[in-house]
C-alpha positions in Angstrom: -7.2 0.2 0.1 -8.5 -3.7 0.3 -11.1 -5.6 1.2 -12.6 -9.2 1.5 -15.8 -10.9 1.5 -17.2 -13.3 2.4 -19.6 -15.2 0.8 -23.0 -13.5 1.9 -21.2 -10.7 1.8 -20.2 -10.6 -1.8 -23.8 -11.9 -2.5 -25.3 -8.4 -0.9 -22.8 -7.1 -3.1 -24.4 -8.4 -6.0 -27.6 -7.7 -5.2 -27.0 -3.9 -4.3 -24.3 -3.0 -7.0 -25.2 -5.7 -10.1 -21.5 -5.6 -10.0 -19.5 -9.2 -10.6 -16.5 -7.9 -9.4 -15.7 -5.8 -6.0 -12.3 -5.5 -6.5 -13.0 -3.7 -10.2 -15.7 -1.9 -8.6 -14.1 -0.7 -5.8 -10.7 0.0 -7.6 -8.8 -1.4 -4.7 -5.1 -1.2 -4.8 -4.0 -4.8 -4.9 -4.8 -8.1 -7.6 -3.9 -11.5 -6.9 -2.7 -14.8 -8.7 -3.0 -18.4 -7.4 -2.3 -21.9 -8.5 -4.5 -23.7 -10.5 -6.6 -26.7 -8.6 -5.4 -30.3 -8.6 -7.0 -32.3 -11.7 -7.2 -34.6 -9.8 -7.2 -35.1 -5.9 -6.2 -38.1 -4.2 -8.2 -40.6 -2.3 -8.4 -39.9 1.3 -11.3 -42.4 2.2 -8.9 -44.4 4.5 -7.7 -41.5 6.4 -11.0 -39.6 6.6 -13.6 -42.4 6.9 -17.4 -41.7 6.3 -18.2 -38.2 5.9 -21.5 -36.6 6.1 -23.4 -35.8 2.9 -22.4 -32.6 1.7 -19.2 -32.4 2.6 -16.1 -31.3 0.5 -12.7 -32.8 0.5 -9.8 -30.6 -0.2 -6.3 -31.9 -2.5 -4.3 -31.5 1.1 -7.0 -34.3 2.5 -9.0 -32.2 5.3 -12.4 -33.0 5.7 -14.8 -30.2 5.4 -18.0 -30.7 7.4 -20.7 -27.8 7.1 -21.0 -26.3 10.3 -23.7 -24.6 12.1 -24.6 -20.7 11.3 -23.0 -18.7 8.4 -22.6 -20.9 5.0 -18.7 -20.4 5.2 -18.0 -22.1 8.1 -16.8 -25.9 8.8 -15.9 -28.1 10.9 -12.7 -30.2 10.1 -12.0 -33.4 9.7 -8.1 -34.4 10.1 -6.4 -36.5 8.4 -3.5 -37.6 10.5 -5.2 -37.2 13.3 -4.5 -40.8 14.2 -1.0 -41.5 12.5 1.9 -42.9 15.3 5.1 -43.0 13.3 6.9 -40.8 11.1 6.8 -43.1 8.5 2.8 -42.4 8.3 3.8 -38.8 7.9 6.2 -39.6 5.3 3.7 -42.1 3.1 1.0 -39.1 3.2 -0.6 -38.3 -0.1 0.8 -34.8 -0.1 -0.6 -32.8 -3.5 2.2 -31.8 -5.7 2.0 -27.7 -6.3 5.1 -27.7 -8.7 3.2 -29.2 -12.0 3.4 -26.8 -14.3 -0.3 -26.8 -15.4 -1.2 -25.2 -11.8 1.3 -22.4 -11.9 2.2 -21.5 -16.1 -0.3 -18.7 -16.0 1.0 -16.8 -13.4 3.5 -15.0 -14.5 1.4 -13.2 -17.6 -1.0 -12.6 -15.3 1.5 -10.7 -13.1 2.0 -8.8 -16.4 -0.9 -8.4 -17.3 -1.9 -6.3 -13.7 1.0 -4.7 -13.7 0.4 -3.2 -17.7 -2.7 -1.9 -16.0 -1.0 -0.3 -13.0 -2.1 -2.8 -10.0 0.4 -4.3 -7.4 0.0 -7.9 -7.5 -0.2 -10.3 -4.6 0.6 -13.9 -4.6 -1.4 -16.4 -2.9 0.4 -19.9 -2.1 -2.2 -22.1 -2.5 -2.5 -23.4 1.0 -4.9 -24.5 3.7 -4.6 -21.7 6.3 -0.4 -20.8 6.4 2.9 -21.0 5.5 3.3 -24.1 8.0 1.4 -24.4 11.1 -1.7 -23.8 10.3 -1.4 -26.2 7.0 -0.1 -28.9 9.5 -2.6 -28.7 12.5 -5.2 -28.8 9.4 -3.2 -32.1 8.7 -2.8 -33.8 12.3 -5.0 -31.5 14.7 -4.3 -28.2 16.6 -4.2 -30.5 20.1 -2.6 -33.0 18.2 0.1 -31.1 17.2 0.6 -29.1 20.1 0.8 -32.0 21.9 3.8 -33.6 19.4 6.0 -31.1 19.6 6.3 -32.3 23.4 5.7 -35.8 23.0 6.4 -36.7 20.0 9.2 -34.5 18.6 9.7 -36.2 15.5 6.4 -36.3 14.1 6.3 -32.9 14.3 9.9 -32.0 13.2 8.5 -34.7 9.9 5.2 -32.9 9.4 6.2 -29.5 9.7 9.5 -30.1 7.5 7.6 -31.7 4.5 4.6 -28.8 4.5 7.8 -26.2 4.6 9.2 -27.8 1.9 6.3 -27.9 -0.2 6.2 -23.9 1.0 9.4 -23.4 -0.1 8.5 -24.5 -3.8 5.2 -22.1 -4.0 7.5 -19.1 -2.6 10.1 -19.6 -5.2 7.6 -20.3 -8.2 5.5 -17.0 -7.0 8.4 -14.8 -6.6 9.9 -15.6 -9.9 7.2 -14.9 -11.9 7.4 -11.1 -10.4 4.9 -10.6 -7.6 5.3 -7.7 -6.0 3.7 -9.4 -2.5 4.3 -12.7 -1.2 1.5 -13.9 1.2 2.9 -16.2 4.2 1.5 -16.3 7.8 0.1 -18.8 10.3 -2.2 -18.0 13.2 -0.4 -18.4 16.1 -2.1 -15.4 18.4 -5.2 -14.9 20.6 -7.0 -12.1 21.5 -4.6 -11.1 24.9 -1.7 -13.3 24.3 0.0 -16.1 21.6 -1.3 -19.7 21.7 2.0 -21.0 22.4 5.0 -19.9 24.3 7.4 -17.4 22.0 10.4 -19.9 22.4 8.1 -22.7 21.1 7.7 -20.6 18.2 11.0 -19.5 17.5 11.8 -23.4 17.6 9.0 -24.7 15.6 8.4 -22.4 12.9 10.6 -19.2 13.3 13.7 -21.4 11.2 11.1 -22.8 8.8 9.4 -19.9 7.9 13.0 -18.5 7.8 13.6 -20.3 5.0 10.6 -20.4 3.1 11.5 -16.5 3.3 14.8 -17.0 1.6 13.9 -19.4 -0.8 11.6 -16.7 -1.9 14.2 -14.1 -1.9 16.9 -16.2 -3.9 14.0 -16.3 -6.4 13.4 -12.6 -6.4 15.3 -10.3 -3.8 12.9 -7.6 -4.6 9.7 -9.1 -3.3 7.8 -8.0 -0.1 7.1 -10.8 2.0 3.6 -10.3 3.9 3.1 -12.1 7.0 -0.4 -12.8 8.5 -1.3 -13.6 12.1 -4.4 -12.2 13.6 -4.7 -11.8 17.5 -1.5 -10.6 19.5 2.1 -11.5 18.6 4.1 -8.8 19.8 6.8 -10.8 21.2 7.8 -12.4 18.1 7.8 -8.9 15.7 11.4 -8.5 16.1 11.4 -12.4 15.2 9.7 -11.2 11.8 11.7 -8.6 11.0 15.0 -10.4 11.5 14.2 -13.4 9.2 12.8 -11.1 6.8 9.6 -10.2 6.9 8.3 -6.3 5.3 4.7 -6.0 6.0 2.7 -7.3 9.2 -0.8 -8.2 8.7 -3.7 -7.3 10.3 -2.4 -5.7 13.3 -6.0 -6.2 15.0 -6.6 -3.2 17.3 -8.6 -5.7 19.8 -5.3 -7.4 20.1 -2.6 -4.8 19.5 -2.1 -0.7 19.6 -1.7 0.1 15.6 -0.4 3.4 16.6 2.4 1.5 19.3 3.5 -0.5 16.7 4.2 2.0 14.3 6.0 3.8 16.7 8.3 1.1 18.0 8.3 -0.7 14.1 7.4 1.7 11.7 10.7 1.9 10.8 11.3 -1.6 9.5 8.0 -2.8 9.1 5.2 -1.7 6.3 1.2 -2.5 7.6 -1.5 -4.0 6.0 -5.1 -3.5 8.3 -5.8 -1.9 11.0 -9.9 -1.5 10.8 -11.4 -3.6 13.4 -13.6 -6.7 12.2 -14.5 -7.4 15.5 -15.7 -3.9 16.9 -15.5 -0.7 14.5 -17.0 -2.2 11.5 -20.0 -4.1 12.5 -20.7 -1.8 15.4 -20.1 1.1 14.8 -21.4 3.9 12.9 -21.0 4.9 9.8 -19.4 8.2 11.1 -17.2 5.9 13.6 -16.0 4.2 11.0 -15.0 7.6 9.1 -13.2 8.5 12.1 -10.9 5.4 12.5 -10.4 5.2 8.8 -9.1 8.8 9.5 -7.3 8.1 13.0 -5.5 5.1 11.4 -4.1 7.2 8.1 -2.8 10.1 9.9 -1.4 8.1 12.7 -0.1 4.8 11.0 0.4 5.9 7.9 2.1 8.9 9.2 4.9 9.0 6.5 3.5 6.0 4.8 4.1 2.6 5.2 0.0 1.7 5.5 -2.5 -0.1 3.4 -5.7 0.3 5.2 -8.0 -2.8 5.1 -10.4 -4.6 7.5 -8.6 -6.4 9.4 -10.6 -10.1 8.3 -13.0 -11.1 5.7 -15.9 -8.8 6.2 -19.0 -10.7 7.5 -22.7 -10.4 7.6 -22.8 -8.7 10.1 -21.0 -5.8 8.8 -23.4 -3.1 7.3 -23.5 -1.7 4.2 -23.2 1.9 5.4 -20.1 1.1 7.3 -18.9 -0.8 3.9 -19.6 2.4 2.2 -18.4 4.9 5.3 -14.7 2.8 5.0 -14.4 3.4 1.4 -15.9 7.0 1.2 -13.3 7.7 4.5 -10.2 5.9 2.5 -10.6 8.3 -0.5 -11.2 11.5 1.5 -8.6 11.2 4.0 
């Protein structure tokens, strides 16, 4: 079992538990390590301009602008929005993950949860994915998009330099004995993928191919998690040949968890499953029960499932239908 929170979310936690810790109170099955933050971030003033006050500036350089509605959302603010050559790409500011200060803890951490039985979970520390989502955070989802048409080599420079940078977090993670290593980029919508699936096996499928190896030349026994939400099923044979083990969240708005399993379940382990969008914050407590059963006896039919929301849970989730998940998990 796992969950997320977000913030309000852990702050209800708080208040109804006087707990500091959900992932201690609720036992789950999985702990995590991460880098350390850069001491010190670059300046980005002449890439980013004026921001608003209040606003947070992260050591990749994307503006963070509160939005509107729930505290943890922003709007973004993109660096490279405006850069024209490669050689703009290439003078980038790009924060160095290798110095040893951000990573020397990791691997007695990883001893440490394991000595107390946990499966541990590394985290590179990126913004959003393995590559596409840490580059359109970089340049601009449109913008982006639009290079790899138009300007092929801004891309190809982009996306190479935030895989290589990828490459080095794998390989540090996986050597200091993670059992999970966390890649992914959102590349599906609800009904279909946001680009073609031969864009994607241009673009990313060879870069994330190698971030994968890298990772596996570091350890061959580490699972490589791969996140997308929304539907990707023509690229799941992709992931599986370049070596992916565990697809994550395999959102039932998007996709069948129970088709899946039966055309994957073979190759593939699964990590979700409980709908963020529908089941938990609308349903009832005794709906939620019943899922949390469905998905067990028909996805985890011979194993291969950790059952967890399928997103960060959000305010709108209530705390009966927390409860009703975790009650249903250790029943069923």
């Amino acid at each position: 079992m796992y969950m997320e929170f977000t913030p309000p979310v852990v702050d209800k936690f708080h208040s109804i538990t006087g707990s500091s810790d959900p992932a201690d109170y609720f036992d789950l099955d999985i702990r995590e390590v991460s880098f350390e933050p850069c001491k010190k971030v670059a300046d980005f003033s002449m890439y980013l301009g004026e921001l608003p006050p209040g606003s947070n500036v992260n050591e990749w350089g994307v503006g963070e602008v509160k939005g509107s509605g729930w505290s943890h959302f922003v709007d973004f603010v993109h660096p490279l929005q405006k850069a024209a050559t490669v050689k703009e790409i290439e003078d980038y500011p790009f924060p160095d993950m290798t110095q040893e200060y951000r990573w020397q803890h990791i691997p007695k951490a990883v001893k440490r949860w394991h000595e107390l039985g946990y499966a541990v979970r590394g985290l590179p520390p990126f913004y959003g994915g393995t590559v596409f989502e840490t580059a359109w955070a970089l340049r601009g989802l449109e913008n982006l998009l639009v290079d790899f048409v138009q300007n092929r080599a801004m891309a190809g420079a982009l996306l190479d330099r935030v895989t290589d940078i990828s490459k080095g977090t794998a390989t540090i993670l996986a050597a200091a004995g993670v059992d999970v290593l966390v890649t992914g980029d959102d590349v599906g919508m609800q009904r279909t993928m946001m680009m073609s699936p031969s864009m994607w096996r241009e673009w990313l499928k060879p870069r994330l191919a190698s971030v994968i190896e890298a990772a596996k030349e570091a350890n061959p026994e580490v699972l490589i998690f791969y996140h997308s939400c929304g539907y990707i099923e023509p690229i799941i044979p992709d992931l599986i040949e370049i070596g992916v083990d565990i697809l994550n969240p395999v959102q039932p708005e998007s996709m069948d968890p129970e088709r899946i399993k039966k055309l994957y379940g073979n190759e593939l382990a699964f990590w979700g499953t409980i709908g963020t969008q529908t089941t938990l914050p609308f349903g009832t407590p005794d709906e939620v029960r019943q899922e949390v059963k469905r998905m067990i006896e028909t996805v985890g039919d011979g194993g291969g499932l950790l059952i967890s929301p399928t997103h960060v849970i959000e305010p709108d989730v209530p705390w009966e239908n927390i409860m009703a998940f975790v009650d249903a998990v250790k029943e069923y």
